[in-house]
C-alpha positions as CSV (number, residue, x, y, z in Angstrom):
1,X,-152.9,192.9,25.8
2,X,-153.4,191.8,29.9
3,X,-156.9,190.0,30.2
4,X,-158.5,189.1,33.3
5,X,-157.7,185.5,34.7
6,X,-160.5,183.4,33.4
7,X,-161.5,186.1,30.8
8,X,-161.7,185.7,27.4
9,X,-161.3,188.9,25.2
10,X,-165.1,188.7,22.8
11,X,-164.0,189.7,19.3
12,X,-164.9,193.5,19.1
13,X,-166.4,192.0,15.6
14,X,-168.9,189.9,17.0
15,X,-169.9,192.9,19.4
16,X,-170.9,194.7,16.5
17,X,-172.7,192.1,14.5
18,X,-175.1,192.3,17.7
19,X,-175.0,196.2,17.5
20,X,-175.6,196.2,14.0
21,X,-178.6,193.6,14.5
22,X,-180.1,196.1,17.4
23,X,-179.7,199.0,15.1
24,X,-181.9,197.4,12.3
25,X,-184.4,196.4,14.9
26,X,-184.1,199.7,16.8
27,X,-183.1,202.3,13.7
28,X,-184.3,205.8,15.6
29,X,-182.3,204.7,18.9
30,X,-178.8,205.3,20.9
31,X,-177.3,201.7,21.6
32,X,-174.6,201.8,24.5
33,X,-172.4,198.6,25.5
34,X,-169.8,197.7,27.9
35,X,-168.4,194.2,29.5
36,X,-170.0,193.1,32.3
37,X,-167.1,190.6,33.9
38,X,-168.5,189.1,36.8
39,X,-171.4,188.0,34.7
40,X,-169.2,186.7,31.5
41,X,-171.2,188.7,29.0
42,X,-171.4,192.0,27.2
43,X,-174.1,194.8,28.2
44,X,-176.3,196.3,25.4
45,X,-178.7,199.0,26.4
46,X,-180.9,200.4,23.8
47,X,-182.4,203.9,24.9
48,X,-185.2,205.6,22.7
49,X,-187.7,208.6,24.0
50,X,-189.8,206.7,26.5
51,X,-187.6,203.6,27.4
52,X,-183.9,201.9,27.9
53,X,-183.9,198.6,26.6
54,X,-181.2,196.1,28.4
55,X,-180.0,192.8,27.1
56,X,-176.8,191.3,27.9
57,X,-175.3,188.4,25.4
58,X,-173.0,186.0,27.0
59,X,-169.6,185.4,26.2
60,X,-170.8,181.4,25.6
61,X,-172.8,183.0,23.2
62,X,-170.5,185.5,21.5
63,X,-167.8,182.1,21.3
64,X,-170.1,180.0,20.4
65,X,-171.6,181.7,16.9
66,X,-169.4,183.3,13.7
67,X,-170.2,187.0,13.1
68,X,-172.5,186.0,10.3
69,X,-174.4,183.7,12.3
70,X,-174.8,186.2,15.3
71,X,-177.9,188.5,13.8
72,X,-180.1,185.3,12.5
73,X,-179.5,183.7,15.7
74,X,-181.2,186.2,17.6
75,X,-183.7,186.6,15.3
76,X,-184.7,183.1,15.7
77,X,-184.6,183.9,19.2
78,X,-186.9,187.2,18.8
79,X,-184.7,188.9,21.0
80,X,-186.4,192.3,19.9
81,X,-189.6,191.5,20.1
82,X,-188.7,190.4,23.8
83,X,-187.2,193.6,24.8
84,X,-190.4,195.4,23.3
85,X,-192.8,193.6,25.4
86,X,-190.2,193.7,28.6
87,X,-188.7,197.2,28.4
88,X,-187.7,197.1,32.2
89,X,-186.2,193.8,32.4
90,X,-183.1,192.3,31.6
91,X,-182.8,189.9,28.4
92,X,-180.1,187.5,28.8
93,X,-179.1,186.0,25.9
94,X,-176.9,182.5,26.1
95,X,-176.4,180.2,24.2
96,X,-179.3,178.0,24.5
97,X,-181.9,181.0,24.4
98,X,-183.3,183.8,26.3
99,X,-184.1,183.8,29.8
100,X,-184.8,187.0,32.3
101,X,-182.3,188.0,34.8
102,X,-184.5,186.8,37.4
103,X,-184.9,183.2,36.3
């Protein structure tokens, strides 16, 4: 499998620990992702009746955390309740914690 130079390929299972975390925070809505390679992270947009959630998780992120660590550590870092109360910004999610993609 060819990867970009500099790009790591995210496991596809870590991906979807971080679907499957949107999914229980989001039941009733259509998640979409995609890589997002100039910005070294992975794309999540959550879209329900009235709004289209966006977060994207960095690959630090994704590397840094197991699959089974992935959910609690974004629960810790209330990514949800962040996208609620910002439904037309960006959540970035690294390592460290969440910032806005206009920090």
């Amino acid at each position: 499998m060819d990867s970009c130079a500099g790009v790591d390929m995210v496991d596809e299972n870590k991906i979807k620990a971080v679907i499957d975390y949107l999914r229980g925070e989001f039941p009733q809505c259509k998640i979409e992702d995609w890589p997002v390679i100039e910005n070294q992270a992975h794309h999540f947009r959550i879209i329900d009746e009235k709004w289209a959630f966006r977060t994207e998780v960095s690959e630090e992120f994704l590397s840094r955390y197991d699959k089974s660590a992935i959910s609690d550590k974004l629960r810790k870092f209330t990514l949800a309740e962040h996208l609620r109360e910002l439904p037309s910004d960006v959540v970035l999610v690294t390592s460290t914690g969440l910032k806005l993609d206009y920090e």
